[in-house]
C-alpha positions in Angstrom: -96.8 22.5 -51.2 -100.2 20.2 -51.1 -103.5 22.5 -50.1 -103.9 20.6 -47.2 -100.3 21.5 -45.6 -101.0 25.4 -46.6 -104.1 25.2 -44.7 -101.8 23.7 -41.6 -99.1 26.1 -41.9 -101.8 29.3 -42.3 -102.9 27.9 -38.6 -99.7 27.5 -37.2 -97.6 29.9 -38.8 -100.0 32.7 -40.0 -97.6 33.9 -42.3 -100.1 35.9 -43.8 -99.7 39.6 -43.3 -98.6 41.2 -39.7 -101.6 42.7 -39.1 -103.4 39.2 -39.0 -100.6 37.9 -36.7 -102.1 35.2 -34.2 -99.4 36.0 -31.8 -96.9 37.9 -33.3 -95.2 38.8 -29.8 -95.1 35.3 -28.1 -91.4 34.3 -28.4 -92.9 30.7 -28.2 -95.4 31.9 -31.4 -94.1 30.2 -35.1 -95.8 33.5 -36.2 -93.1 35.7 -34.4 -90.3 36.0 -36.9 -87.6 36.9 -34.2 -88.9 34.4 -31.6 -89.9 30.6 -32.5 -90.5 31.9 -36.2 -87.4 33.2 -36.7 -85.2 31.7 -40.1 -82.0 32.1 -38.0 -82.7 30.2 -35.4 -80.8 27.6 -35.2 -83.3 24.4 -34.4 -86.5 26.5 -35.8 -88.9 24.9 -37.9 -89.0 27.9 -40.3 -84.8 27.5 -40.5 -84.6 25.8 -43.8 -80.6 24.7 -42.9 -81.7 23.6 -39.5 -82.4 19.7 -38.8 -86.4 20.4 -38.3 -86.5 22.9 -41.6 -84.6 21.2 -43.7 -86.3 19.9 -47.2 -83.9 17.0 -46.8 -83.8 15.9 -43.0 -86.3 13.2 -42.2 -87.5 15.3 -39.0 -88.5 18.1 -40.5 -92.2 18.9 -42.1 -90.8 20.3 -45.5 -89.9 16.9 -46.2 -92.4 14.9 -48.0 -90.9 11.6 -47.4 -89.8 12.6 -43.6 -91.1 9.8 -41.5 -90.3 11.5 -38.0 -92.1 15.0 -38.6 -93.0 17.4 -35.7 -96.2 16.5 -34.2 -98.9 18.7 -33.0 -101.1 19.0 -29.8 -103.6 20.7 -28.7 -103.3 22.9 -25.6 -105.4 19.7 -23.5 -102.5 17.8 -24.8 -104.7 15.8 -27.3 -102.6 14.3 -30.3 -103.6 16.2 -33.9 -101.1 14.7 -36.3 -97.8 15.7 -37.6 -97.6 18.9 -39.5 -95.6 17.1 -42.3 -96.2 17.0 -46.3 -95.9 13.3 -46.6 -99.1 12.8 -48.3 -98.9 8.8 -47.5 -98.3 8.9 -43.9 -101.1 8.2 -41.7 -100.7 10.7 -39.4 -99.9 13.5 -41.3 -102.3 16.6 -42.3 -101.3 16.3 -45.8 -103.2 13.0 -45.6 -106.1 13.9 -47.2 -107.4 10.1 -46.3 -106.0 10.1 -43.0 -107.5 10.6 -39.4 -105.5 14.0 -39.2 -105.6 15.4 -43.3 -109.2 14.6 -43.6 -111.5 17.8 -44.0 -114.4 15.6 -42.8 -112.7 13.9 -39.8 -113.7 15.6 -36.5 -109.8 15.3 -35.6 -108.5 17.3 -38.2 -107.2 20.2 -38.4 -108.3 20.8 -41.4 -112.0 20.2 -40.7 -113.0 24.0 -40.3 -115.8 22.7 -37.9 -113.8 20.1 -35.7 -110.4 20.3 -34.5 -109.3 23.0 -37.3 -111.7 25.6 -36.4 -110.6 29.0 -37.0 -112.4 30.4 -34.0 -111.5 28.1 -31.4 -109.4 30.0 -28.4 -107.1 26.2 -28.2 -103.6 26.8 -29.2 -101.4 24.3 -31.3 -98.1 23.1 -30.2 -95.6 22.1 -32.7 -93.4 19.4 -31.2 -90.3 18.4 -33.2 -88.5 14.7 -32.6 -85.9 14.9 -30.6 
């Protein structure tokens, strides 16, 4: 897993420990392990059997050559990328060239003081392709 997709996934998913849980009760939350973050559900991004978890599906972000990865929006509907680990497409965060991977661009989510900053109150959607 490139650093830039671990930073993305500590934002999204927080899979750190519970007690850091961004929303651990939000059945909508990736961070709530029986709600959107839950392993066994059956089109969840953290299913790794499921079409959007899947290392091998071309619609999920564990892929690295997936071309159709979820993408993600702020809560003002503003584009951010797609969380994805293809390190060569353009829109992904793993891009650390890209609009959307680069820690200096003010649209990435992995700039800690534009779109990726820790303390902003703006949730992040995860939209997979449908």
């Amino acid at each position: 897993m490139t650093p830039s997709i671990r930073f993305a996934l500590c934002v999204f998913l927080s899979m750190a420990r519970p007690a850091e849980a961004v929303c651990p009760y939000d059945p909508d939350c990736l961070d709530n392990p029986y709600g959107a973050g839950s392993p066994y559900r059956a089109d969840g991004l953290m299913n790794p059997y499921s079409e959007f978890g899947s290392p091998y599906s071309n619609k999920s972000w564990r892929n690295p050559y997936a071309t159709d990865a979820p993408r993600l929006y702020d809560q003002d509907g503003n584009y951010r990328g797609r969380l994805s680990t293809n390190r060569f497409d353009p829109d992904s965060v793993s891009n650390p060239y890209g609009r959307f991977g680069s820690p200096y661009s003010p649209e990435s989510l992995n700039n800690p003081y534009g779109a990726g900053n820790p303390y902003s109150p703006k949730k992040i959607y995860v939209v997979p392709s449908r």
